[in-house]
C-alpha positions as CSV (number, residue, x, y, z in Angstrom):
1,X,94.8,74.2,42.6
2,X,93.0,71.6,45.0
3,X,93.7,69.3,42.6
4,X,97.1,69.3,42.6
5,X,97.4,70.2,46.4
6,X,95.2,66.4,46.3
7,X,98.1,65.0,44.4
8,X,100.9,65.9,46.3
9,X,99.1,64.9,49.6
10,X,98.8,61.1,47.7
11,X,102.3,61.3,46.7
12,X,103.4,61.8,50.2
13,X,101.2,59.5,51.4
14,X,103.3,56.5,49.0
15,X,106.4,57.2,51.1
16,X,106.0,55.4,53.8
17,X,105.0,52.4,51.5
18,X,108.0,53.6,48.9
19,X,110.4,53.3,52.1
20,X,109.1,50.1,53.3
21,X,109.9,48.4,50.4
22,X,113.0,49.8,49.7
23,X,114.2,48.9,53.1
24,X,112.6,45.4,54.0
25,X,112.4,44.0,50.2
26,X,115.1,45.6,47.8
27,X,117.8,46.2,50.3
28,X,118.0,42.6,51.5
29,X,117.7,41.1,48.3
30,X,120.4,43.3,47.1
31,X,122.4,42.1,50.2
32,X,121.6,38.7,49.3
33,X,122.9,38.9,46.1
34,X,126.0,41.0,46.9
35,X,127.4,38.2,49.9
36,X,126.7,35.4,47.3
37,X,129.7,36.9,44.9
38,X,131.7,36.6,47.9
39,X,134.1,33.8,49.2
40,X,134.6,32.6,52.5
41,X,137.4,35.3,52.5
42,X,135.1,38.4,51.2
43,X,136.9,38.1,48.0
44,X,134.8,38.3,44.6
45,X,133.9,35.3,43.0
46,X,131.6,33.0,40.8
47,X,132.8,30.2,41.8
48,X,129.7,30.0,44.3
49,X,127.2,29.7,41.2
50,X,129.4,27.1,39.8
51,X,129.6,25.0,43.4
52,X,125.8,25.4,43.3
53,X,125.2,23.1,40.0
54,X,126.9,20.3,41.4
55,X,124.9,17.1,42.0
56,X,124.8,17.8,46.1
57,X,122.8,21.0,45.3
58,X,121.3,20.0,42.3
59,X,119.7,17.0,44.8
60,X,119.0,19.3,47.5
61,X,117.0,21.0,44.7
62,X,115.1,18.0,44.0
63,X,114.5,17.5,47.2
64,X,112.9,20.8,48.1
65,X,110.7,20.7,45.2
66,X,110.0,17.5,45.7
67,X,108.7,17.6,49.4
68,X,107.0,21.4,48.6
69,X,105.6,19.6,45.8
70,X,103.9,16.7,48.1
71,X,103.0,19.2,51.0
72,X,101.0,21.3,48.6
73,X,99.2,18.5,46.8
74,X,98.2,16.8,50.3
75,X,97.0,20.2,51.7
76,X,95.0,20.9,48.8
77,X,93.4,17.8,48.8
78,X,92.6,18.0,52.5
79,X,91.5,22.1,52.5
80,X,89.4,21.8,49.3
81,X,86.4,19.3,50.7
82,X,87.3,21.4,53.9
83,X,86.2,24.9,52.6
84,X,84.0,23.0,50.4
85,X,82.1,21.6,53.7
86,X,82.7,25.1,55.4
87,X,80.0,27.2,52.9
88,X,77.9,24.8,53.5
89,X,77.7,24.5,57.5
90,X,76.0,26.6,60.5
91,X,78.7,28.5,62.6
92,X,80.6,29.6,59.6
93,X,82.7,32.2,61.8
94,X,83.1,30.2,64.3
95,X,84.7,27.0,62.1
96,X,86.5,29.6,60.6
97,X,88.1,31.0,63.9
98,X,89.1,27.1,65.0
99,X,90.7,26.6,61.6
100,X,93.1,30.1,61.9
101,X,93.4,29.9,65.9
102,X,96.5,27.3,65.3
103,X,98.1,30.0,63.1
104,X,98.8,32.3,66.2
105,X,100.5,29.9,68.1
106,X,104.3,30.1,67.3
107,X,105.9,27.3,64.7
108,X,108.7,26.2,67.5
109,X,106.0,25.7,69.8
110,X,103.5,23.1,67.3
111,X,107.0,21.9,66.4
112,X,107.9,20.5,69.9
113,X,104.5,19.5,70.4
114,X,104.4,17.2,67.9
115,X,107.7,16.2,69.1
116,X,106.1,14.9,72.3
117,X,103.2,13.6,70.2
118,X,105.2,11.0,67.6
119,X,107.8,10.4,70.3
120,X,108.6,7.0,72.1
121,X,106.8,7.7,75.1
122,X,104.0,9.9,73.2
123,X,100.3,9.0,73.1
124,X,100.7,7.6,69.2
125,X,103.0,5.2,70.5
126,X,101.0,4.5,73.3
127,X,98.1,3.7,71.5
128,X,100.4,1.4,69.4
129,X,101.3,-0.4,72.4
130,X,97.8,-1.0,73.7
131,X,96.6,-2.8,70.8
132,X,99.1,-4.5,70.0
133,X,101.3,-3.1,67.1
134,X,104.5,-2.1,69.7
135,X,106.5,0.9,69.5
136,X,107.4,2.5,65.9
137,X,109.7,5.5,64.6
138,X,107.8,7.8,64.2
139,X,110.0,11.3,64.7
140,X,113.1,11.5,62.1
141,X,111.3,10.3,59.4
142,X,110.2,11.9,55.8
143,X,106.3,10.8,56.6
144,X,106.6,12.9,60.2
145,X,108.0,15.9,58.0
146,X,105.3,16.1,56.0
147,X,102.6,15.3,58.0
148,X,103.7,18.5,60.6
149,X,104.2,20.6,57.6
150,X,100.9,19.4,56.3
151,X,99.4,20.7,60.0
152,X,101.4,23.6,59.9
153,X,100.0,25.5,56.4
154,X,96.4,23.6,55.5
155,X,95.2,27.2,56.7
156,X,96.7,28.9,54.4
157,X,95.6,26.7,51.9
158,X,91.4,26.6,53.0
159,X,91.1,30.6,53.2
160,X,91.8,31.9,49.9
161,X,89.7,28.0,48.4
162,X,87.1,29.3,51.2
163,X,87.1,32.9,49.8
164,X,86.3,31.8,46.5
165,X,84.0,28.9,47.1
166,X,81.8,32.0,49.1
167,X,81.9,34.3,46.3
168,X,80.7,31.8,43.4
169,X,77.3,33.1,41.7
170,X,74.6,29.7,43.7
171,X,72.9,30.6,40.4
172,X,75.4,29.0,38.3
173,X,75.7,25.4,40.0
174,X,71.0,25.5,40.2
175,X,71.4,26.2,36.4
176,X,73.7,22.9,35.9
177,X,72.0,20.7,38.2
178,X,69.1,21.8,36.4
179,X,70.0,20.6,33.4
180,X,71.1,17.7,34.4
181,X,74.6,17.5,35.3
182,X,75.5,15.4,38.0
183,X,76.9,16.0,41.3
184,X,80.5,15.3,40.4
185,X,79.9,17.1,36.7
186,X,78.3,19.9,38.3
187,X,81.7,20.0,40.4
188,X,84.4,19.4,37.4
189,X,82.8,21.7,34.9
190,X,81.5,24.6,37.4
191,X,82.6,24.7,40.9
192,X,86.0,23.8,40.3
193,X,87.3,25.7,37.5
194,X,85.2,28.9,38.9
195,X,87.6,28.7,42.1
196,X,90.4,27.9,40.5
197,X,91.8,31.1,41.4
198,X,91.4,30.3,45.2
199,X,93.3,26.9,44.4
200,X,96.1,29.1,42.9
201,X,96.2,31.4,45.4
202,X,96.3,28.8,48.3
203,X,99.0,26.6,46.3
204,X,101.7,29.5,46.5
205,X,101.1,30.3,49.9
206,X,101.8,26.6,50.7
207,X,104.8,25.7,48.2
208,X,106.5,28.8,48.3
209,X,107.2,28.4,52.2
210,X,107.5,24.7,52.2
211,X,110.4,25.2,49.3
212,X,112.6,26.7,52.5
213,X,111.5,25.0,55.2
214,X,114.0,24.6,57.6
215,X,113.4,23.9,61.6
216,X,110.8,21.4,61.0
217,X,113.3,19.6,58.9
218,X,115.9,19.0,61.8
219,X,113.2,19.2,65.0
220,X,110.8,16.2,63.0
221,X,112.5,14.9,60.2
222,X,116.4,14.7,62.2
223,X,118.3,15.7,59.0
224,X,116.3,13.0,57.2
225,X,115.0,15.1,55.0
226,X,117.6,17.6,53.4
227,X,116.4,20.8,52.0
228,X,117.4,24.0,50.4
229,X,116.6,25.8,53.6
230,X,118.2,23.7,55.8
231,X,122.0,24.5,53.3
232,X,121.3,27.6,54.0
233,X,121.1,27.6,57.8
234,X,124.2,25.6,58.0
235,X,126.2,28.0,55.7
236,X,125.3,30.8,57.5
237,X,124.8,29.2,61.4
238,X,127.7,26.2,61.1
239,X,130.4,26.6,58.2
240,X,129.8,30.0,58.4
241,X,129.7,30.4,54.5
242,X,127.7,33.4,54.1
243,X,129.0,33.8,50.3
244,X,127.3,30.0,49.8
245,X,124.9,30.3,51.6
246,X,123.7,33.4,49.8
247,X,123.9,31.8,46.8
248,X,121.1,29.3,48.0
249,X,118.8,31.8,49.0
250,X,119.3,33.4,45.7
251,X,118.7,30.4,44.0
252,X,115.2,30.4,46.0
253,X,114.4,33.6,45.4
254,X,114.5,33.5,42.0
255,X,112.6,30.5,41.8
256,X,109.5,32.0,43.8
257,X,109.9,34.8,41.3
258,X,109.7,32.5,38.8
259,X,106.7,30.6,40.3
260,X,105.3,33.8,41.1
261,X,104.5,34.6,37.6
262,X,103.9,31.6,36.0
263,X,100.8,31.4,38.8
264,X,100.1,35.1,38.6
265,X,97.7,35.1,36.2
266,X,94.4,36.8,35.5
267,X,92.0,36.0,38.7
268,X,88.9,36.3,37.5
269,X,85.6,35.4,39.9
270,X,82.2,35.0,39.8
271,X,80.5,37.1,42.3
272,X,77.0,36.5,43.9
């Protein structure tokens, strides 16, 4: 009897859950799908899908993937020796606290900031000035984009690296150095492919976003840089094309989906 008194009180505790999902996951995607088999005149149609695989989509696609592609491998590359160097330092909580205090401060604001930063009278291009180089475009350019967007999610990419850097087995790297492998082996052979599941994890928190990036592409890159996100904005904010602009985001969805699971893998870690 307590048993099954136990049961139901578990199964009532998976509403609120069961709700939430329904209502902020399933519901909008169904939404989503539903306004992208309509035209601009709420009448069914396909011919959305059939606009989408037209070379000015097909490029936008190329684009997004493209950038996502070049933001991910740049903030890997900077957040590994990062979280690398952050098991390995004093003040470990404190590091760790500088590194995630930028992710409280709201995206519009770093966004403007760096506006003032790579503008014409900013301090870049007053350094530029002083020794000599003279002023230089910096905002509305592709290297601006990705440089902010770089800023904007290398925390996401050092915790989860960080996470599993501090639960490798020490035991593990003594044993190779011990019999003999160097440094850099010690690192290809043991470290690296032991935290590979941090690297994983970090890599879709930073591409998935990045794929649908859209403010810092007109705020930084001034429409230099045309994404997926930023069709879908302009469908739904300008043209007011809710049917097409539906039909990007479905196009998106389904490729996180897809990326989802080709990265979703077994995790497996090595504890201390």
């Amino acid at each position: 009897m307590n048993g099954k008194g136990s049961g139901n009180a578990r199964s009532l505790a998976y509403i609120p859950y069961y709700l939430w999902v329904v209502l902020f996951v399933i519901a909008p995607v169904v939404l989503v799908v539903y306004y992208s088999l309509l035209d601009v005149e709420g009448h069914f149609t396909l011919s959305n899908y059939v606009d989408f695989f037209t070379p000015v989509y097909l490029k936008m696609t190329i684009s997004s993937f493209w950038y996502a592609f070049l933001i991910t491998l740049f903030s890997l590359l900077i957040a590994y020796p990062a979280a690398y160097l952050l098991t390995r330092t004093k003040h470990k909580q404190l590091w760790l606290l500088l590194i995630i205090l930028p992710t409280w401060i709201n995206l519009l604001l770093k966004t403007y900031a760096f506006i003032g930063i790579f503008g014409t009278y900013g301090p870049i291009n007053a350094l530029f000035g002083a020794i000599g180089i003279g002023e230089q475009q910096l905002l509305f350019t592709s290297g601006s984009f990705v440089f902010v967007s770089i800023y904007i999610f290398v925390p996401f990419m050092i915790m989860p690296i960080y996470n599993a850097l501090e639960e490798l087995n020490v035991s593990l790297t003594d044993a190779a150095r011990d019999l003999g492998a160097s440094s850099w082996i010690t690192f290809r052979r043991v470290i690296f492919p032991l935290t590979l599941s941090g690297v994983k994890a970090g890599c879709i928190s930073v591409f998935i976003p990045a794929l649908s990036l859209f403010m810092i592409t007109r705020l930084i890159a001034g429409n230099k840089v045309i994404t997926l996100g930023t069709a879908i904005e302009q469908h739904f904010l300008v043209t007011q094309d809710w049917g097409m602009g539906s039909t990007v985001a479905v196009f998106l969805i389904f490729a996180m989906a897809v990326i989802m699971f080709l990265t979703g893998g077994n995790r497996k870690g090595v504890r201390r």
